[in-house]
C-alpha positions, 0 to 999 in steps of 0.5 A, spaced: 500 500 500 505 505 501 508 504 494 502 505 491 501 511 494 508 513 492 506 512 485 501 516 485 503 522 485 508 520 479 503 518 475 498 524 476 504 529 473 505 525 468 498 525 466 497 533 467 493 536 460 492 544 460 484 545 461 481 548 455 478 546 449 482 540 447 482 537 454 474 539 453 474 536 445 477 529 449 474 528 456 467 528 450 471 523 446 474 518 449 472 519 456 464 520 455 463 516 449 469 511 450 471 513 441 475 508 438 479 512 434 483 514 440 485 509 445 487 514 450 487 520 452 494 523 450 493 520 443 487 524 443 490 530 447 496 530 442 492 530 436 487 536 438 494 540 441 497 539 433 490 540 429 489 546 434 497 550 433 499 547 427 494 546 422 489 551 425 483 547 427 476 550 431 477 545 437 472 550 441 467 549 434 469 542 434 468 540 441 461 544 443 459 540 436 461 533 438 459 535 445 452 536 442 452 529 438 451 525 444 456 520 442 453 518 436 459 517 431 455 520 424 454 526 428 462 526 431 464 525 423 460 531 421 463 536 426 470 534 425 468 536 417 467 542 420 470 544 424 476 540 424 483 542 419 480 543 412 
């Protein structure tokens, strides 16, 4: 039990994502509708933050889209056509 509580502390600050759009755009995604595309959160983390600086994406778009889809995947796949990088 004392080494899992000194563990923790090194795995929350491992996993520590900036509040924000992409953290709100994958708390939906792979958190509430557990989508396959991403098979954790950092690969969905990663892939909003470089969408987002590099290639211009509307993640808050994007993310209040995909909250109002109700995890259904057509209605994700529309928002990313529009709101993700074109």
């Amino acid at each position: 039990m004392r080494r899992a509580l000194l563990v923790l502390p090194l795995l929350v600050a491992c996993t520590n994502y900036e509040s924000g759009p992409c953290d709100d755009l994958c708390t939906e995604l792979f958190r509430e509708c557990e989508y396959a595309a991403f098979p954790t959160f950092s690969s969905c983390y990663q892939g909003c933050t470089y969408a987002e600086v590099e290639q211009g994406a509307d993640v808050v778009g994007e993310a209040a889209c995909v909250e109002a889809a109700e995890c259904n995947t057509f209605e994700i796949l529309e928002c990313e056509h529009e709101y993700g990088v074109q």
